[in-house]
Legacy VTK file of the C-alpha trace (Angstrom):
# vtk DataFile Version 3.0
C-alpha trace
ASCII
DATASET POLYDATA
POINTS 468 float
0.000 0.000 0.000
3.276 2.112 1.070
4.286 1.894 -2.162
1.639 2.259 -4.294
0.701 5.522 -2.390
4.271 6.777 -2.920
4.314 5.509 -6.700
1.300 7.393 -7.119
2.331 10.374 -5.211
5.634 10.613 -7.459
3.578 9.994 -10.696
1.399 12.937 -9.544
4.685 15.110 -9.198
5.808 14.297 -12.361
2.579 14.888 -13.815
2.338 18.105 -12.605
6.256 18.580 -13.453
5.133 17.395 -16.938
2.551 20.209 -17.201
4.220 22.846 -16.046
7.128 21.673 -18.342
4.247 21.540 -21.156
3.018 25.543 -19.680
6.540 26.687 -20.262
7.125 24.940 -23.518
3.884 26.330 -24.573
4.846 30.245 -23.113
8.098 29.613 -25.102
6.275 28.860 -28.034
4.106 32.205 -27.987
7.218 34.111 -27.330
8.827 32.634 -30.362
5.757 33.255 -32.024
5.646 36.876 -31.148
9.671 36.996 -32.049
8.674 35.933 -35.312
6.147 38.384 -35.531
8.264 40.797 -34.730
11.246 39.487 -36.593
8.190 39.526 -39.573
7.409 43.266 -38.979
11.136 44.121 -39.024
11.602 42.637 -42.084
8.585 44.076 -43.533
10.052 47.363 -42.205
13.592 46.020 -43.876
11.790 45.292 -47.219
9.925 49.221 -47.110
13.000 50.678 -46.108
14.855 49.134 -49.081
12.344 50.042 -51.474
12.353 53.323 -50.182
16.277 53.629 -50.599
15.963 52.097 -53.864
13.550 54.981 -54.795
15.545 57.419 -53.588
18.279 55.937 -55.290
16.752 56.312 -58.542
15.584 59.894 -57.764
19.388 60.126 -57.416
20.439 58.889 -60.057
17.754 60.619 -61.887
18.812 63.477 -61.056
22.469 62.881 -61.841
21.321 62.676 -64.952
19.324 65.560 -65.128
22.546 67.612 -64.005
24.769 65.927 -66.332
22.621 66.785 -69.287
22.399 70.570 -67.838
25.867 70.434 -67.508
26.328 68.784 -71.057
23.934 71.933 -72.288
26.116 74.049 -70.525
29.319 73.149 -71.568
27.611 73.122 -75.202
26.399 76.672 -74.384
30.269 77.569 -73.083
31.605 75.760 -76.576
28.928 78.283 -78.689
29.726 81.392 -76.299
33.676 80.553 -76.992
33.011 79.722 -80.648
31.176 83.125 -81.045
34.039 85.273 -78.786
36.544 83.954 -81.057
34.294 85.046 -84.596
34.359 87.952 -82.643
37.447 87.824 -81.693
38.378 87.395 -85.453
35.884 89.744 -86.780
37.287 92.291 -84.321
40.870 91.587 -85.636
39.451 91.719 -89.425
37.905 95.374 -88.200
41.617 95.811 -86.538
43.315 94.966 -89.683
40.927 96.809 -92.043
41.158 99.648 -89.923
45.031 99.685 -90.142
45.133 99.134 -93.925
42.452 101.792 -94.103
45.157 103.939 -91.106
47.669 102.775 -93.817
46.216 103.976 -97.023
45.230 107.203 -95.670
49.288 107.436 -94.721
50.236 106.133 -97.951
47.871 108.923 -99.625
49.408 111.570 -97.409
53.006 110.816 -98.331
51.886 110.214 -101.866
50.408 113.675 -101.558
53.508 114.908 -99.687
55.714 112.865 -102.208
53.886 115.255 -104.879
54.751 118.187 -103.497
58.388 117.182 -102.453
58.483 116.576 -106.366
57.279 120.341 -106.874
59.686 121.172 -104.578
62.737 119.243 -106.083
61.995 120.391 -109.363
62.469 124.200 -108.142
65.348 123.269 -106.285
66.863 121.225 -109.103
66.272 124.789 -111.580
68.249 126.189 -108.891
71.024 123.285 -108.452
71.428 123.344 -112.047
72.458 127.428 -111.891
74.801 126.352 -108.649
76.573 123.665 -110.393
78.136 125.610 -112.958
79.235 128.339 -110.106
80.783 125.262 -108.008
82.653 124.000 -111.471
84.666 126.793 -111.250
84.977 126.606 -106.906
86.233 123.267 -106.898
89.035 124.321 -109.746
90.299 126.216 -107.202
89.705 123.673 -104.554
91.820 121.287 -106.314
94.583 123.424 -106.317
94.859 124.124 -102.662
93.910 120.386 -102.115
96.906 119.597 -103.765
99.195 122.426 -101.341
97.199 120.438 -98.144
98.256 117.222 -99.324
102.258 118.100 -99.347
101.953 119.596 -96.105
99.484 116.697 -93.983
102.332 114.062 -96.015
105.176 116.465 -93.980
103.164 116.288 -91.126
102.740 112.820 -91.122
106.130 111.950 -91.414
107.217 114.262 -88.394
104.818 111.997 -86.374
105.954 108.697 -86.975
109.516 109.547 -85.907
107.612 110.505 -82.733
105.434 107.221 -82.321
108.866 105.755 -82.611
110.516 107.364 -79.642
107.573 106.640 -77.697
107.952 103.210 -78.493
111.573 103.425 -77.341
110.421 104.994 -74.137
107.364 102.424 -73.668
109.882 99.071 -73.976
112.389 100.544 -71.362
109.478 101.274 -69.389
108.240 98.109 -69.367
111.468 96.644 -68.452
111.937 98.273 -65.492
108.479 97.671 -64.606
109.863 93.678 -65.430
113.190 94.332 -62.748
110.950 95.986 -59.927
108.278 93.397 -60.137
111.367 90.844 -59.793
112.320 92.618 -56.715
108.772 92.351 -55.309
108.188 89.000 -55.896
111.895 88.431 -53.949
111.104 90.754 -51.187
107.241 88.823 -50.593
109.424 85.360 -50.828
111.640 86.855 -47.680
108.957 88.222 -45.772
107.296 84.528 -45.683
110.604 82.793 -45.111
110.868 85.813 -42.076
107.328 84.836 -41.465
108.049 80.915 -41.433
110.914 81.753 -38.685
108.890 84.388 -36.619
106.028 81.108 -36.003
108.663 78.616 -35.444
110.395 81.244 -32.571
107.494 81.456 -31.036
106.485 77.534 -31.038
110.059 77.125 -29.754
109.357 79.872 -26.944
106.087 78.478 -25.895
107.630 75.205 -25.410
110.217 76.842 -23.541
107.450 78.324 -21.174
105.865 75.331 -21.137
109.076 73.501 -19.554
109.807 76.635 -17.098
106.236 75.864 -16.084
106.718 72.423 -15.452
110.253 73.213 -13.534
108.135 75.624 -11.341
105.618 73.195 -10.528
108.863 70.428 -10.043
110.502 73.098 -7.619
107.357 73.692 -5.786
106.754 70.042 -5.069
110.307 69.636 -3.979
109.475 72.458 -1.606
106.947 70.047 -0.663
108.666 67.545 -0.051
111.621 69.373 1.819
108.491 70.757 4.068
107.492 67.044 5.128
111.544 65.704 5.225
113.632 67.747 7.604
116.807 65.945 6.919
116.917 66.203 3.636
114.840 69.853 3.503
117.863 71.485 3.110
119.358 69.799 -0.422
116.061 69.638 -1.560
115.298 73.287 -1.144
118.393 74.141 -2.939
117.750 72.006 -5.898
113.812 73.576 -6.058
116.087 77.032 -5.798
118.179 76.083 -8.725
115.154 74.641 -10.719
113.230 77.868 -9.939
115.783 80.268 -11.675
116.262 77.739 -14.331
113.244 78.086 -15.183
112.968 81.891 -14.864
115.778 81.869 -17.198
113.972 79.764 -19.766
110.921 81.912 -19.288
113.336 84.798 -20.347
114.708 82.981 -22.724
111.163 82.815 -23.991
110.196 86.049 -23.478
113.154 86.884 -25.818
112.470 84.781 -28.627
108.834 85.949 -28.662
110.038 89.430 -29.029
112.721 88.508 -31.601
109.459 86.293 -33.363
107.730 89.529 -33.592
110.325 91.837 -34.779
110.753 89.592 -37.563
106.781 89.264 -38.201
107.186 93.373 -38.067
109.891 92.556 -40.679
108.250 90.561 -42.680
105.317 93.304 -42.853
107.471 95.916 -43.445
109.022 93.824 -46.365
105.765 92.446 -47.694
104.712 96.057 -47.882
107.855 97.474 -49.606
107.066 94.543 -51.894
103.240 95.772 -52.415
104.641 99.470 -53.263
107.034 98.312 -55.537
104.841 95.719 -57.060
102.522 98.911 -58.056
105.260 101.217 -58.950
105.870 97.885 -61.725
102.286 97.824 -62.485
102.061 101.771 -62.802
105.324 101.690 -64.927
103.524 99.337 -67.335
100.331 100.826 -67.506
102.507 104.067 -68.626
104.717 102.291 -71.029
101.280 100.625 -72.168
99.608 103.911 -72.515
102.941 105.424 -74.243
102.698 102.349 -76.945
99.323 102.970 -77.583
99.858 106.749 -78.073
102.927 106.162 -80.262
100.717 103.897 -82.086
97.987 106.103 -82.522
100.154 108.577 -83.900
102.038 106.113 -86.633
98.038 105.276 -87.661
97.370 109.231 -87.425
100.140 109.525 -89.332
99.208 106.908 -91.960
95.709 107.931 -91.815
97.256 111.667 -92.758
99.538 110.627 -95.266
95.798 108.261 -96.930
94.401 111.946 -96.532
96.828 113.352 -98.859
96.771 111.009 -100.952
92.909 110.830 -101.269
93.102 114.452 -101.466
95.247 114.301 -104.966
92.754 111.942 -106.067
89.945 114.422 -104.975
91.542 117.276 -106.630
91.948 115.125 -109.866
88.198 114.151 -109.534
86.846 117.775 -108.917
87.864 118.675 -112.232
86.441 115.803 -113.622
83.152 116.649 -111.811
83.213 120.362 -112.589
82.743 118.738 -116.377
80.103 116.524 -115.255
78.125 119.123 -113.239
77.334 120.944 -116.813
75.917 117.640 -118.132
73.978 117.107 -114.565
72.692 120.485 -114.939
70.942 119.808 -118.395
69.763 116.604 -117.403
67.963 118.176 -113.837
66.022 120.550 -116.520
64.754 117.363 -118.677
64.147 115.276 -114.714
62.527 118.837 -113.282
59.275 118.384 -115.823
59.246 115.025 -115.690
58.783 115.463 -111.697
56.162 117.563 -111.604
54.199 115.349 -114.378
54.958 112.605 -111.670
53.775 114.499 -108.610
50.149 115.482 -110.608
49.781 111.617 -110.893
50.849 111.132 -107.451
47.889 113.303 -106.166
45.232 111.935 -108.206
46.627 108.226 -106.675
46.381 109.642 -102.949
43.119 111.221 -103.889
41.989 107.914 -104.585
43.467 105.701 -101.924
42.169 108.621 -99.223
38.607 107.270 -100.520
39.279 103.558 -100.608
40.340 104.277 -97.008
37.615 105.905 -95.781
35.546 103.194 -97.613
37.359 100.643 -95.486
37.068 101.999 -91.985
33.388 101.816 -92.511
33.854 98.667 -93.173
36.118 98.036 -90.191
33.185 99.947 -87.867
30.479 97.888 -89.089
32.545 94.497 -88.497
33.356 95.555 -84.720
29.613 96.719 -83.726
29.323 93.150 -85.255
31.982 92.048 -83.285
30.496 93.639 -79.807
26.872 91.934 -80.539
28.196 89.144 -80.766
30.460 88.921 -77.412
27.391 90.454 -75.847
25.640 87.456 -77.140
28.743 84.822 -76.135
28.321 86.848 -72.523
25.040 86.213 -72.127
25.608 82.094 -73.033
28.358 82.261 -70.780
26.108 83.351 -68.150
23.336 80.480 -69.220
25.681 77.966 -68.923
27.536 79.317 -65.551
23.669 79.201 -64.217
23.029 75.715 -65.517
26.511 74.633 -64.292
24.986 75.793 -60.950
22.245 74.326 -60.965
23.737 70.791 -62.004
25.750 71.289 -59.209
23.152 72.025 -57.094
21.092 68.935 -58.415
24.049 66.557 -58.014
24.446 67.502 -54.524
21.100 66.609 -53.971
21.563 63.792 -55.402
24.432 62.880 -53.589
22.441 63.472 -50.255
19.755 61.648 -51.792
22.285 58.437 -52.442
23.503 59.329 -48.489
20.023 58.812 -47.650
19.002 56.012 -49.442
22.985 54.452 -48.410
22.110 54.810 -44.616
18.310 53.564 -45.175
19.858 50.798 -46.639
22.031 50.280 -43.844
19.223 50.286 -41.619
17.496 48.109 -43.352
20.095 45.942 -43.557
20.611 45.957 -39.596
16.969 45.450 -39.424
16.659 42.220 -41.210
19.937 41.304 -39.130
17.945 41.855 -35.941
15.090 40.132 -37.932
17.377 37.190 -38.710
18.484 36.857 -35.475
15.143 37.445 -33.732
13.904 34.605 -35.940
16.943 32.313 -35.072
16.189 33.348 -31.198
12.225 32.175 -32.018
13.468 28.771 -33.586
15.844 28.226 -30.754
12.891 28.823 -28.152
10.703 26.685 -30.633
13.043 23.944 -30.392
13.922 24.200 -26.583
9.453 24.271 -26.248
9.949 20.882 -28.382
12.749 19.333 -26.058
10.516 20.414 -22.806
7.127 19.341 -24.488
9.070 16.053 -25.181
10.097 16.179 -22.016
6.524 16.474 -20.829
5.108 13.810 -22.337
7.946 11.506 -21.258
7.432 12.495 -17.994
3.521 12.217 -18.398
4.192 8.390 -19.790
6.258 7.944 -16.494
3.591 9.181 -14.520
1.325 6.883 -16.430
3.286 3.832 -16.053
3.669 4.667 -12.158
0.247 4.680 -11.649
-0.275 1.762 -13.517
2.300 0.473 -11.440
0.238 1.198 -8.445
-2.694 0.564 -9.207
-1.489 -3.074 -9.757
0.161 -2.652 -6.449
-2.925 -1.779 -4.914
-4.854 -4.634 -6.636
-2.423 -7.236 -5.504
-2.124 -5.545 -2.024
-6.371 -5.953 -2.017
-5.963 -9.542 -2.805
LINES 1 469
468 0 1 2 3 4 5 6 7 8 9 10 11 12 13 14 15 16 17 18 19 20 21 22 23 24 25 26 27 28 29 30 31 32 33 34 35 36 37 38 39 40 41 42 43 44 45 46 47 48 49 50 51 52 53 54 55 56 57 58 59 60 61 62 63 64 65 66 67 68 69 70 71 72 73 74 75 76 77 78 79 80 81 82 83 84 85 86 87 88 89 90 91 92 93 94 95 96 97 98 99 100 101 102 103 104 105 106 107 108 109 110 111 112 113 114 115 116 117 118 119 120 121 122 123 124 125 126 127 128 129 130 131 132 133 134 135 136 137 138 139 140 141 142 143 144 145 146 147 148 149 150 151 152 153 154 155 156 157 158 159 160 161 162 163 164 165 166 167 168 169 170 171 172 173 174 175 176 177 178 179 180 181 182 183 184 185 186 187 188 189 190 191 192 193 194 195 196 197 198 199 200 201 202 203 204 205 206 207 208 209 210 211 212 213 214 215 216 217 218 219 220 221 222 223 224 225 226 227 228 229 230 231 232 233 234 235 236 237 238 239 240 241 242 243 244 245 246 247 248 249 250 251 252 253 254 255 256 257 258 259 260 261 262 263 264 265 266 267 268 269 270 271 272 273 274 275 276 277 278 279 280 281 282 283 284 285 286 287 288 289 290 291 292 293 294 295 296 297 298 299 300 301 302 303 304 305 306 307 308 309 310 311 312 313 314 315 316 317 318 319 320 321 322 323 324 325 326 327 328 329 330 331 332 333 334 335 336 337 338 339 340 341 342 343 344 345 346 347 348 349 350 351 352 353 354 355 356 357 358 359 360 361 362 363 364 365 366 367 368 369 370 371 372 373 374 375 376 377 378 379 380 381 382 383 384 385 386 387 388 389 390 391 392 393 394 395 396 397 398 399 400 401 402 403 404 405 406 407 408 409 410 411 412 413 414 415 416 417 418 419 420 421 422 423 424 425 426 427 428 429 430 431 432 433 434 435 436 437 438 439 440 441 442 443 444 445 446 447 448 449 450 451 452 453 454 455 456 457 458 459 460 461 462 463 464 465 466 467
């Protein structure tokens, strides 16, 4: 009976184990189902949020291309507002050009015009030449005689000069050897000053040593002084040798002292030479610059005095021409009658041509003003394009930023959609799980039930057999 009651008291445990393990498997379940509701709505949520990023994405890209056609129109617009600033640019230097043939013309017509009257003038003055000419025929007879008197004298002249360019020479070359000797001298004089100079360093090397050993018999003397202090006996040998080693090396300080003063009276030496060397070096170089200035006068002189003796020669040949030209000037003076009316045939054409050309340029900087009001209209017009297309390149800016923030926008949606079906997929996961653990503990359940079942089975056959 103990037994059965116990049996039946532990299926009745489990039984009641077994439904609350069937209440929570069942609680599970409607959480998991609610998860997947949730995980459901979230990826509904996901699914709108994508779309919507993927609309936005296309208003993007929509509007990408909208500014990249503006942009297109624009630059097309810049291409036709540069196109039509360089016909105006061209029509402008057409206007330019015109205007400076037309500038041209009118200054070819002036001269022609001034040309003309020149003409006029030359043929007076020719009329007047021709009446001179036979007065200087009979001038430059005379001419050529006292050309001929100047010649003799500048060939006297020039003879007298070339014996002085040759002295002068004489003069220049001893010059210059002096200049040579003194220079030597110098060049000596600098060489002893640095041997001086060489001795003066070593004399004072060898007295700094020498000061350098009086200081170390000093410091020898003083420590024998030392010692002499701390050794009575021998204090008084001791003291004597520091004594002796003291004035030796006051005497090698002296000795010192003297070389460093016999060092710098050679250094002083050495100056003084080096200087006497300097001076004479420019006494050498003024010496040459005085024979070089004395060879360039001489030879100016010997090429003034070829150039003068040229002169009278040229001057014979002058006088020999004159007469020749004194004939000529007769046959000139017929000839400037005859080229006199001819001119001023010439200069009538000449002012009928810059009559002319005055009118073709006038013609042509009308032409030239027309072009460049032309010109201005149209870089007004290439202005105003410019502007267009500067205001449509702003405004395809301003639509591709847009679009830009539009493709932020719809990036970031997308990334919260994205983290949404995440938290979707791993709500959904977290829903199966629970599904699955409500499975294991509904299992559970039921095996416990069939325990409970087979205890009381158990039992109750217990309690029969207990009965009989």
């Amino acid at each position: 009976m103990l037994y059965s009651y116990r049996l039946s008291l532990i299926a009745y445990r489990l039984s009641l184990i077994a439904y609350r393990l069937s209440l929570i498997a069942y609680r599970l379940s409607l959480i998991a189902y609610r998860l997947s509701l949730i995980a459901y709505r979230l990826s509904l949520i996901a699914y709108r949020l994508s779309l919507i990023a993927y609309r936005l994405s296309l208003i993007a890209y929509r509007l990408s291309l909208i500014a990249y056609r503006l942009s297109l129109i624009a630059y097309r617009l810049s291409l036709i507002a540069y196109r039509l600033s360089l016909i105006a640019y061209r029509l402008s230097l057409i206007a330019y050009r015109l205007s400076l043939i037309a500038y041209r013309l009118s200054l070819i017509a002036y001269r022609l015009s001034l040309i003309a009257y020149r003409l006029s003038l030359i043929a007076y003055r020719l009329s007047l030449i021709a009446y001179r000419l036979s007065l200087i025929a009979y001038r430059l007879s005379l001419i050529a005689y006292r050309l001929s008197l100047i010649a003799y004298r500048l060939s006297l002249i020039a003879y007298r000069l070339s014996l002085i360019a040759y002295r002068l020479s004489l003069i220049a070359y001893r010059l210059s050897l002096i200049a040579y000797r003194l220079s030597l001298i110098a060049y000596r004089l600098s060489l002893i000053a640095y041997r001086l100079s060489l001795i003066a360093y070593r004399l004072s090397l060898i007295a700094y040593r020498l000061s350098l050993i009086a200081y170390r018999l000093s410091l020898i003397a003083y420590r024998l002084s030392l010692i002499a202090y701390r050794l009575s006996l021998i204090a008084y040998r001791l003291s004597l040798i520091a004594y002796r080693l003291s004035l030796i090396a006051y005497r090698l300080s002296l000795i010192a002292y003297r070389l460093s003063l016999i060092a710098y009276r050679l250094s002083l030496i050495a100056y003084r030479l080096s200087l006497i060397a300097y001076r004479l070096s420019l006494i050498a170089y003024r010496l040459s610059l005085i024979a070089y200035r004395l060879s360039l006068i001489a030879y100016r002189l010997s090429l003034i005095a070829y150039r003068l003796s040229l002169i009278a020669y040229r001057l014979s040949l002058i006088a020999y021409r004159l007469s020749l030209i004194a004939y000529r000037l007769s046959l000139i003076a017929y000839r400037l009658s005859l080229i006199a009316y001819r001119l001023s045939l010439i200069a009538y054409r000449l002012s009928l041509i810059a009559y002319r050309l005055s009118l073709i340029a006038y013609r042509l900087s009308l032409i030239a003003y027309r072009l460049s009001l032309i010109a201005y209209r149209l870089s007004l017009i290439a202005y105003r394009l410019s502007l267009i297309a500067y205001r449509l390149s702003l405004i395809a800016y301003r639509l591709s930023l847009i679009a830009y923030r539009l493709s932020l926008i719809a990036y970031r949606l997308s990334l919260i959609a994205y983290r949404l079906s995440l938290i979707a997929y791993r709500l959904s996961l977290i829903a199966y799980r629970l599904s699955l653990i409500a499975y294991r503990l509904s299992l559970i359940a039921y095996r416990l039930s069939l325990i409970a079942y087979r205890l009381s089975l158990i039992a109750y056959r217990l309690s029969l057999i207990a009965n009989r």
